[in-house]
C-alpha positions in Angstrom: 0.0 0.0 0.0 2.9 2.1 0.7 4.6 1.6 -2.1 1.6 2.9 -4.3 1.2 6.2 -2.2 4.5 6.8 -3.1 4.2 6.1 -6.4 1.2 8.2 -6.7 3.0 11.1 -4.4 6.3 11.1 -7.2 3.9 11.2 -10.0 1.4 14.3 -8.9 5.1 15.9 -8.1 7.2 15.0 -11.6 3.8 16.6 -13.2 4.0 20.0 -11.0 8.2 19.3 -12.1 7.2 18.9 -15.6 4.5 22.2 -16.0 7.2 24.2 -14.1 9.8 23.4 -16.6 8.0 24.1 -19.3 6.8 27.5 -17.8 10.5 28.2 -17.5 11.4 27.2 -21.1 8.9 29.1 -22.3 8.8 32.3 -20.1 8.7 34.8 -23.4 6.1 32.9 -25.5 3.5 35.6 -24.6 6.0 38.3 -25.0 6.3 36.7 -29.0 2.8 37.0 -29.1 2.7 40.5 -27.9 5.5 41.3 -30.4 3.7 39.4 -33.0 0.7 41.4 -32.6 2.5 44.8 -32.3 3.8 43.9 -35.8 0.2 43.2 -37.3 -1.1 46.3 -35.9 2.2 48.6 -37.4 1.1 47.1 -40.7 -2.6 47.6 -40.3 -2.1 51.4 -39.6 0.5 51.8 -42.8 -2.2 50.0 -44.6 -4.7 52.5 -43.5 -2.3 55.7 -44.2 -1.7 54.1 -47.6 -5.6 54.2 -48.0 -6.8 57.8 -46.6 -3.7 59.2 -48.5 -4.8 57.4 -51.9 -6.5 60.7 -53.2 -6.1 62.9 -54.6 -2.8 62.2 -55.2 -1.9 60.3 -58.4 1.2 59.5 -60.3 2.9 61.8 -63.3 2.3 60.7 -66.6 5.0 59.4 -68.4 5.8 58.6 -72.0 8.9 57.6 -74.2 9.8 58.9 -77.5 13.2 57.8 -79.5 16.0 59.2 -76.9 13.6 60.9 -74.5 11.5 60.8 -72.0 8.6 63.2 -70.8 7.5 63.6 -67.5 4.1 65.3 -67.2 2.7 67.2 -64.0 0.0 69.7 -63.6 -0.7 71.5 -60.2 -2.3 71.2 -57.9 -1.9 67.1 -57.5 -2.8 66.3 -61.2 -6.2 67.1 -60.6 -6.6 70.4 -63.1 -10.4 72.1 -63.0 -12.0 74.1 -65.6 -11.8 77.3 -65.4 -9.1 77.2 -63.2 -5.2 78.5 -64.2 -3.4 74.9 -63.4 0.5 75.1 -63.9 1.6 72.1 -66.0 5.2 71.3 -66.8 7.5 68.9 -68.5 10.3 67.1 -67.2 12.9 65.7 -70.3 15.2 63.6 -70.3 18.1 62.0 -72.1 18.5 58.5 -71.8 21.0 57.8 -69.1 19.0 60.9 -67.2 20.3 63.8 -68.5 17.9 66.8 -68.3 16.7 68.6 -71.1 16.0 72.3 -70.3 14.0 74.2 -72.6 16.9 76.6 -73.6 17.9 73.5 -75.2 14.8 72.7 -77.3 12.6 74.4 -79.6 9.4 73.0 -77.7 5.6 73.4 -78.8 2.7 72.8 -76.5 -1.0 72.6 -78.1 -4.1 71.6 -75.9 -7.0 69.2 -77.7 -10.2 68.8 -76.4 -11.1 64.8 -77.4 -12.7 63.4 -79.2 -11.0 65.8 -82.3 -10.3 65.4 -86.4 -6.7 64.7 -87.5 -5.9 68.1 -89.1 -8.2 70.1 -86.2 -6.8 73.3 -85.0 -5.6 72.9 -81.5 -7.9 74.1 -78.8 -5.3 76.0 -76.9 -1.4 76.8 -77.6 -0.2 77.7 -74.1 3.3 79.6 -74.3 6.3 77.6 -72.9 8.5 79.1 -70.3 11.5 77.9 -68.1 10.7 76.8 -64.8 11.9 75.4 -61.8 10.4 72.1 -60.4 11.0 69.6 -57.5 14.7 68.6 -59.0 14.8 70.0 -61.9 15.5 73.2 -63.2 14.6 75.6 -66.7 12.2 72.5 -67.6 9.9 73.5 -69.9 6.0 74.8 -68.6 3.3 76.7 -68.9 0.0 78.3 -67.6 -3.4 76.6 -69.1 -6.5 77.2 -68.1 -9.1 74.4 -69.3 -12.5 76.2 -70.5 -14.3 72.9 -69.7 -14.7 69.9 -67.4 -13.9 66.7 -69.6 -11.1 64.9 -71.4 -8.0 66.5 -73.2 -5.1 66.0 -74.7 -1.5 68.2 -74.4 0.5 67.4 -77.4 4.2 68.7 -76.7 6.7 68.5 -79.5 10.6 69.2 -79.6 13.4 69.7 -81.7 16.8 70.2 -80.6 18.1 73.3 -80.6 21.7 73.8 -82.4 24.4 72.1 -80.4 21.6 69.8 -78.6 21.9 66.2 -78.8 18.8 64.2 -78.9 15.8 63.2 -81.3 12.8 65.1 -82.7 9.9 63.9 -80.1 6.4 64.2 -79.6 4.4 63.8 -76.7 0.9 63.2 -76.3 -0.8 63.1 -72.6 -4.0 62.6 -71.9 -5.2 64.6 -68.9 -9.3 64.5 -67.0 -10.6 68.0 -66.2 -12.9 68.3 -63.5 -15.6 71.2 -62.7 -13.9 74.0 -61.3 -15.1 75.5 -57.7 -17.4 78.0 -59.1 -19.6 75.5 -60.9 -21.0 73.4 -58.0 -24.6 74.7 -57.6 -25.4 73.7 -61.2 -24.2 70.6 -64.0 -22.6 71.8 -67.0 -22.0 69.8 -70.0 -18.3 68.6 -70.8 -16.1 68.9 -73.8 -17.3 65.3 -75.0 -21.1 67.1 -74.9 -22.0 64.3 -71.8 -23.9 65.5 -69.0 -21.7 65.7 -65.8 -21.7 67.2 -62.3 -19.9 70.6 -61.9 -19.4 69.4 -58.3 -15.8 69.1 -56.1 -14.5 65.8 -56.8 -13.6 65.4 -53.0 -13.2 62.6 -51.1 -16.7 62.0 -48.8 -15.3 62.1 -45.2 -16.9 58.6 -44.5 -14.8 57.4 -47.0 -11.7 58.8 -44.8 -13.5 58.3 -41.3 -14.5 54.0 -42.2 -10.7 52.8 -42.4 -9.5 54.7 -39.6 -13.1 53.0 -37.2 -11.9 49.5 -38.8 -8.6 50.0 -37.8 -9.5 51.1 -34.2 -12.1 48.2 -33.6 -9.0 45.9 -34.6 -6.7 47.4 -32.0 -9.4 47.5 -29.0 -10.1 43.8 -29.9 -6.1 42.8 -30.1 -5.5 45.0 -26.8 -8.3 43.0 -24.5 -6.9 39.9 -26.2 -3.6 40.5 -25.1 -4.9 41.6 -21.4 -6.8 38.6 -21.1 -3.4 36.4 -21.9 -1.8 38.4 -19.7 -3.8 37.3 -16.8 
């Protein structure tokens, strides 16, 4: 009989032994969690930022002709309005990214409205000046102000000037005009002759507010989660 108390007395106390080392072995698993989580939440809120920060931003158009390349921008954030001056300029490049200023180039700029007739007078011919943007520096621009909400086309074409090395390009970017601030209360038709809505293309603030919710339901819900492991 004694014999079996004792067994039973060495088991109960090699299983106590036994949880105990394994608490010891693995004193930092929750920690891991913790960390684990902390990561998952530092992506979540980058993934938000990435979201609300979406518009109205929007990339530069690019295009490639022969030697050189074009870089198109128009303030403010590629998101000209009618009616509005909007400041557009040209970035060129060599290939191996050598700048192209305009002093270098006998440059043309002539606005379309689409859709238009091959041989159609340009809309607009905006007057090219030197200017100075972001990194580069005497870059061809100029002022246009878009009568119109719709779809147009800038057509810029260059020729080197004499002691300029690079090929005779042309250019053609396609640009959306919205309706300018002064056009809200009313719709207007567009240079395509559609109906549209001479209202500020703005983000709706629910649209900004529902990300940023989501993303604090997800940290209240990891936070009690990690509170109730801790205990």
């Amino acid at each position: 009989m004694f014999p079996q108390q004792n067994r039973g007395k060495s088991s109960l106390i090699s299983g106590s032994m036994s949880k105990s080392q394994k608490q010891r072995r693995y004193p930092l698993k929750g920690i891991f969690w913790h960390q684990g989580s902390i990561k998952y939440l530092l992506f979540l809120s980058c993934l938000v930022i990435s979201i609300t920060n979406l518009y109205p931003a929007s990339a530069h158009k690019v295009e490639i002709s022969g030697d050189v390349g074009g870089t198109l921008h128009i303030e403010p954030n590629d998101n000209p309005r009618a009616g509005e001056p909007s400041q557009a300029w040209f970035a060129l490049t060599r290939r191996g990214g050598r700048v192209i200023p305009l002093s270098q180039c006998n440059c043309q700029l002539a606005v379309y409205a689409q859709p238009y007739a091959a041989g159609e007078p340009p809309l607009l011919e905006p007057e090219l000046e030197p200017v100075a943007a972001e990194r580069y520096q005497g870059i061809p621009g100029a002022e246009v102000v878009f009568p119109k909400a719709g779809i147009y086309e800038l057509q810029l074409n260059g020729k080197p000037v004499s002691g300029a090395r690079f090929k005779p390009f042309e250019f053609k970017f396609e640009v959306t005009v919205a309706g300018g601030s002064n056009q809200n209360s009313r719709n207007l038709r567009d240079v395509n002759g559609d109906l549209v809505e001479g209202q500020s293309q703005q983000l709706p603030i629910w649209a900004i507010a529902l990300p940023i919710l989501a993303f604090i339901g997800i940290l209240v819900v990891v936070l009690q989660n990690m509170r109730r492991s801790g205990e």
